[in-house]
C-alpha positions in Angstrom: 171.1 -40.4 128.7 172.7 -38.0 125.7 169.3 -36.6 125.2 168.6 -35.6 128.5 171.9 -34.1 128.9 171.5 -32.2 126.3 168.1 -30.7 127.5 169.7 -30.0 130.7 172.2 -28.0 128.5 169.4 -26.6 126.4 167.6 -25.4 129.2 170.6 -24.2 130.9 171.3 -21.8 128.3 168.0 -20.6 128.1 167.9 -19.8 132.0 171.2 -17.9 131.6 169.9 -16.1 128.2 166.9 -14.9 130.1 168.1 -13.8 133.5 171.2 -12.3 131.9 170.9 -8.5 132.0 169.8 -6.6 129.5 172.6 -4.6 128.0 172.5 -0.8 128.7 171.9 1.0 125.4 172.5 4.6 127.3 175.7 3.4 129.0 177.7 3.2 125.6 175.2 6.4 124.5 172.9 7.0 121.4 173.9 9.7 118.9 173.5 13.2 121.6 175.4 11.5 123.7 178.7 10.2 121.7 178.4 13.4 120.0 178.7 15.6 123.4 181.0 13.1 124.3 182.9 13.9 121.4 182.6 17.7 121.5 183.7 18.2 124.9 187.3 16.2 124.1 188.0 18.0 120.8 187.0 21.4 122.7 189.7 20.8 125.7 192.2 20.0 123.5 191.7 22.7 121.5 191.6 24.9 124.7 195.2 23.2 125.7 196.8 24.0 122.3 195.7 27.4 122.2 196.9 28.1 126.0 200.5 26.2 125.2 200.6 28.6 122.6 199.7 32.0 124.2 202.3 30.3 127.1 204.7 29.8 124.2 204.9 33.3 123.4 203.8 35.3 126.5 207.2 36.9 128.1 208.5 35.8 131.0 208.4 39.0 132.7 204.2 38.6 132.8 204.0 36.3 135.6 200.4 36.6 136.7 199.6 35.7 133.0 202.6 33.0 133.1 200.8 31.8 136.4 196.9 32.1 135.4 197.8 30.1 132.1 199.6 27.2 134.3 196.7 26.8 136.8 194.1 26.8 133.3 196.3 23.8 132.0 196.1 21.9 135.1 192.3 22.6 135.2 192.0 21.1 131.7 194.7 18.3 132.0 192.1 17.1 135.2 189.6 17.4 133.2 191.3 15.0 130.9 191.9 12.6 133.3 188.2 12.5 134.0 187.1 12.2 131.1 189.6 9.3 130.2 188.3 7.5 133.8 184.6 8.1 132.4 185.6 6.5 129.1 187.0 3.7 130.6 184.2 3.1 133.0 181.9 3.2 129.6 183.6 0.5 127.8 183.2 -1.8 130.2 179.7 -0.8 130.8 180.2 0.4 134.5 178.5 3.7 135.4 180.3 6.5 135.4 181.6 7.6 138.9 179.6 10.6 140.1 183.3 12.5 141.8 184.9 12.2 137.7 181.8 13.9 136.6 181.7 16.6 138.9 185.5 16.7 138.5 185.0 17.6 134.5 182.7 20.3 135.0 184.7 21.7 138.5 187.8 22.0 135.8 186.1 23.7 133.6 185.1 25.9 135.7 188.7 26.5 137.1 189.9 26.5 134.1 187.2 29.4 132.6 188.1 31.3 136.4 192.0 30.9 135.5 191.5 31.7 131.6 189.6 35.1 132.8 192.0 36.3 135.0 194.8 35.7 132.9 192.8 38.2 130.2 192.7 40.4 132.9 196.8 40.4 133.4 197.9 39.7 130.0 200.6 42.4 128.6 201.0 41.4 125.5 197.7 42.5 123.4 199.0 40.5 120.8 198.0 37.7 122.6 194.5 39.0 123.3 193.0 36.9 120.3 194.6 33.6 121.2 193.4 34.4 124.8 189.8 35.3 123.6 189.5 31.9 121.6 191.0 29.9 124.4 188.4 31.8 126.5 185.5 30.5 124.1 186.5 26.8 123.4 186.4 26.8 127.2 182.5 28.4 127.4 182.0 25.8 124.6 182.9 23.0 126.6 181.3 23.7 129.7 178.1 23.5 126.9 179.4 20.2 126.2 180.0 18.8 129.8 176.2 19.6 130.3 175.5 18.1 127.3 176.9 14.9 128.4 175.1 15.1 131.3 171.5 15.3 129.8 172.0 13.3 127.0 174.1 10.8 128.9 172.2 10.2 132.1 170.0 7.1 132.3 166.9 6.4 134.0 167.2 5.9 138.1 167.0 1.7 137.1 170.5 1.6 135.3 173.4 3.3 135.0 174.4 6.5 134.3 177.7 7.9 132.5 
């Protein structure tokens, strides 16, 4: 009787090996993708530290600046929070929900819209340099979200991040 239990197991195993699906290489990403993955979070916060710090030292007095700023950190802190739902999805090898990724690259967006018209209103020309930067590491990451997106996106038969 051992014996056949244990080609019952045997075979078992074997079923469950075969029909068990084939794990995703895309979903965790080859090289282009981690790296766009990558780029796009160093370039936010980059974008974030160099807009606290033009909010840091922009007067009080400048509030279409003060208020342009504030509506480019929000853009970028929900960009954030899409990316951190996109990376969870990831690691547990769920796709990645269509509304986060169009809610990376609609912040982006905002926050390049917000970013520009806060160049536009900004008093202090000190501040121009800081602004200009901010400005870029934003254009760079809008790069990077459509990075992710083509070297990210999986065939029609799996899933997508």
């Amino acid at each position: 009787m051992a014996p056949l239990a244990s080609l019952f197991v045997s075979f078992v195993l074997a079923l469950s090996a075969v029909s068990a699906p084939t794990p995703n290489r895309r979903q965790i990403g080859d090289l282009g993708c981690n790296l766009a993955r990558l780029q796009i979070i160093k370039d936010i916060g980059t974008a974030r530290d160099l807009i606290s710090s033009i909010q840091g030292q922009n007067g009080t007095s400048d509030l279409p600046t003060s208020i342009s700023l504030a509506a480019s950190q929000t853009a970028l802190t929900s960009v954030q929070s899409a990316i951190q739902d996109i990376l969870d999805n990831v690691l547990i090898n769920n796709p990645a929900p269509e509304i986060t990724r169009g809610q990376v690259v609609g912040g982006v967006e905002s926050a390049l819209t917000a970013l520009n018209q806060a160049a536009s209103t900004i008093s202090d020309s000190n501040l121009n340099s800081t602004l200009a930067q901010a400005l870029s590491v934003v254009q760079f990451s809008r790069g990077d979200a459509k990075g992710v997106i083509t070297n990210c996106t999986v065939s029609s038969n799996s899933t997508s991040s």
